[in-house]
C-alpha positions in Angstrom: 40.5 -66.0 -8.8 37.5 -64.6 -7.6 36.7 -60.2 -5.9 40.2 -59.2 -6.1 41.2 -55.6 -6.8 44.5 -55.3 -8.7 45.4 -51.0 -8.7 48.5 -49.3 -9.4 50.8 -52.2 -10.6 53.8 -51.5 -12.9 53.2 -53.6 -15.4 49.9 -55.7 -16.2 47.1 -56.4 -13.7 47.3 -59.8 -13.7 49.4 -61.8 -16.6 48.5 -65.3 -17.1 51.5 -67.9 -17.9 50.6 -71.2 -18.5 47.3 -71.0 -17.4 44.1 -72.8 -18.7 40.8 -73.6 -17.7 40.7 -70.5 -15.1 38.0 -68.6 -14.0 38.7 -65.1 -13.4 36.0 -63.3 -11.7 34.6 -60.0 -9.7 38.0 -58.5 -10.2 38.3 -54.7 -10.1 41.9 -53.6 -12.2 42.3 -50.2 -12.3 45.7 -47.7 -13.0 48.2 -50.4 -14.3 50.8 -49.7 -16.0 50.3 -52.3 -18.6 47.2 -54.3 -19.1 44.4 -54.9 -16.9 44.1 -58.3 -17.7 46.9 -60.2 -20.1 45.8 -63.8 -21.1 48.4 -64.1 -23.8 47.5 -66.0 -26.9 49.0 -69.4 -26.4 46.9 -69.9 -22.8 43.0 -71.3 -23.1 39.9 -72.3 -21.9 39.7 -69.0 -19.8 36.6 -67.3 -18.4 36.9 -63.8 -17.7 33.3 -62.3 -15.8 31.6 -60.3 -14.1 35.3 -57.5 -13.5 35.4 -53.9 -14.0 38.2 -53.1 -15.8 39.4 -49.3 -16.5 42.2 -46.5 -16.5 45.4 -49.2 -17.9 47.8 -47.9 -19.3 47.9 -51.1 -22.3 44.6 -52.8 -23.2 41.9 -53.8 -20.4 41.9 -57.7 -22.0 45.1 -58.7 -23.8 44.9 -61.7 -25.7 42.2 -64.7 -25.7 42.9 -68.0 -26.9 39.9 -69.9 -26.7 38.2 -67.9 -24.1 35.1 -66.3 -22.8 34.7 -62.9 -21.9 31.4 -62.2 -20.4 29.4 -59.6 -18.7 32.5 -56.8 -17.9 32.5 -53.6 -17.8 35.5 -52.3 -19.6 36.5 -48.4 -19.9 38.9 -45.7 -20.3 41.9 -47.9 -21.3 44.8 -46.2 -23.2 44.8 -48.6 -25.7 41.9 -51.7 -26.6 39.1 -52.5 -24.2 39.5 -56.0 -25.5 42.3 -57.2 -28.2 42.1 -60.9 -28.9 45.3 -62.2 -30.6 45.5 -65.7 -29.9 41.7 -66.6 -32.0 38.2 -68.7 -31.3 37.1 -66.4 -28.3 33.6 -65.4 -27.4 33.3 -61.8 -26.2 29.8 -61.6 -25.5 27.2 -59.1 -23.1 30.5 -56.5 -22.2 30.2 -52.8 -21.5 32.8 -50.9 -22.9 33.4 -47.4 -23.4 35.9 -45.0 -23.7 38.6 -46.8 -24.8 41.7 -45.1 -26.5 42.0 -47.5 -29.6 39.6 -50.3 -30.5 37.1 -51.1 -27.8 37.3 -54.6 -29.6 40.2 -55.3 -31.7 40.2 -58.5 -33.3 43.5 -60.1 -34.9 42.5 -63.2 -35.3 40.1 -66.4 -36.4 36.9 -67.6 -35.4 35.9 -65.8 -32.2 32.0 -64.4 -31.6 31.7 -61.1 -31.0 27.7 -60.7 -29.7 25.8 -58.4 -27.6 28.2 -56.3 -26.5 27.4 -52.6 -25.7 30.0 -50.0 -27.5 30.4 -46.2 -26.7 32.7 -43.3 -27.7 36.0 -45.1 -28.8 38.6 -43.0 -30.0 38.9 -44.9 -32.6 36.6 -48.1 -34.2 33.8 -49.4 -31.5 35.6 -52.7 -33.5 38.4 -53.0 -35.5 39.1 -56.1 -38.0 43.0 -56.6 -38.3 45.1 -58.3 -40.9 44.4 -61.7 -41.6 41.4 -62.0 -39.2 38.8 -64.5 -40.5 35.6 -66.7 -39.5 34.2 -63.9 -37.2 30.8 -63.3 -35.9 30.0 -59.7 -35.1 26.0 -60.4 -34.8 23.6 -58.1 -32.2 26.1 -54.9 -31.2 25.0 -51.7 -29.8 27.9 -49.6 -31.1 27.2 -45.7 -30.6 29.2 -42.8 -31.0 32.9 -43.9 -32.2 35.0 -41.3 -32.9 35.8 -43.3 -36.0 34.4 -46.4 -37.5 31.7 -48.4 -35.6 33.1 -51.4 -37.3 36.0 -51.1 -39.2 39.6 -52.0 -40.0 43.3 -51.9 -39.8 45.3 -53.2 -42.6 42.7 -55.9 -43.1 43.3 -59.3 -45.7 40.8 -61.6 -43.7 38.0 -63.5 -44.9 34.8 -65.0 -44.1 34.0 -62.5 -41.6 29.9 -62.0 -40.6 28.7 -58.6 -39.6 25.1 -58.8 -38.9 21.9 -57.2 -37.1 24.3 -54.9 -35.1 23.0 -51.3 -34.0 25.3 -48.7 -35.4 24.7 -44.8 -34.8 26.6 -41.6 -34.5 29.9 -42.7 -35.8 32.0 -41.0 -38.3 31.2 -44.4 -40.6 28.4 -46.9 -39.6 30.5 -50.2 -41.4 33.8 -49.0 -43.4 36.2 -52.1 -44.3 37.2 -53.6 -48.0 35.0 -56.9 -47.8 37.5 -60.1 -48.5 36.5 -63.5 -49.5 33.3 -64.4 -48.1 32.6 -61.5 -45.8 29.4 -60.8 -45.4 27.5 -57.6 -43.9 23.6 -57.4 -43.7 20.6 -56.9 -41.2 22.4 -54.0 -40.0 20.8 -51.0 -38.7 22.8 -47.6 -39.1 21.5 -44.5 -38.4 23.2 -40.8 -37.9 26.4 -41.6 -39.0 
C-alpha cells in the first residue's frame, strides 16, 4: 500500500486482519476516529515507512508484532504515537511529537527502540508497561515530556536496556523501578 491518504474515517485508518509481510508506505492518516494505523498484535512481518501520521483520535501505530516502523513522522495523536502490544518490533529513525499519552508505549518483549526523535508528550516520551522485557532503548533524542522521558506504567518486566539516549527538559530524565536485569547507563540527561 503505497501514497494513500486515509482522513476522517470512523474508526481506524487502516486495520490490518490477517495480514503479513506488507509494506505500508507514503501514507498520510489524519482525523480518524480510531487509530491511524492498527496492525493488531497477532499480524507480522509488517513494514510501516516513510507516512505521516497525526490528529487520531486512538494511537497513530496500534500494535506491532514483529514489525518495522521506520522513518514516520508521528504527532498529535489522542492517545500513543506508537503502542506495540504484540512484541519483537523495531521502531527505529521516527519523528514523534505531541502525542497525548506515550509517544512510545511498549507492552511487550524484545522490540528495539533506536534513534527515534521524541518531543513534548503529555505524558512519558516512552513508557515501559507491565511485564515488558528484552528491550533496547539505545540512541533517543527525547526532549521536553510533560512527564517522564523514559518511564513506566505498572511495570514487572525484566532485562530491559536503556542506553546512550539524549534526555532533557523532562519532569524526570529516567524514572522506572529497575527489575531483573535492567540495565540503564551512557545516558545523557540534562535540565530535567
Amino acid at each position: 500500500v503505497d501514497g494513500f491518504i486515509v482522513r476522517g474515517a470512523t474508526s481506524d485508518g487502516i486495520r490490518l486482519t490477517n495480514s503479513n509481510n506488507g509494506l505500508y508506505q507514503n501514507l498520510t492518516l489524519a482525523r480518524n476516529a480510531g487509530s491511524g494505523l492498527n496492525d493488531g498484535s497477532t499480524n507480522q512481518d509488517n513494514i510501516i515507512s516513510s507516512s505521516t501520521i497525526f490528529s487520531n483520535s486512538g494511537d497513530g501505530i496500534q500494535g506491532l508484532n514483529q514489525s518495522l516502523v521506520n522513518g514516520n513522522t508521528i504527532y498529535g495523536n489522542s492517545r500513543s504515537g506508537i503502542e506495540v502490544t504484540g512484541g519483537n518490533s523495531a521502531i527505529i529513525d521516527n519523528n514523534l511529537w505531541g502525542n497525548t499519552s506515550s509517544s512510545i508505549w511498549l507492552a511487550s518483549n524484545g522490540n528495539i527502540v533506536r534513534q527515534n526523535r521524541i518531543i513534548r508528550s503529555t505524558q512519558d516520551g516512552i513508557t515501559l508497561s507491565g511485564s515488558s522485557a528484552s528491550n533496547r532503548i539505545t540512541n533517543n533524542v527525547i526532549l521536553d515530556q510533560t512527564q517522564d522521558g523514559i518511564g513506566d506504567s505498572g511495570y514487572s518486566g525484566s532485562n530491559n536496556t536503556i542506553r546512550n539516549n539524549i534526555i532533557t527538559s523532562s519532569t524526570v530524565g529516567i524514572s522506572f523501578i529497575a527489575g531483573s536485569g535492567d540495565v540503564s547507563n551512557f545516558n545523557y540527561l540534562y535540565g530535567n
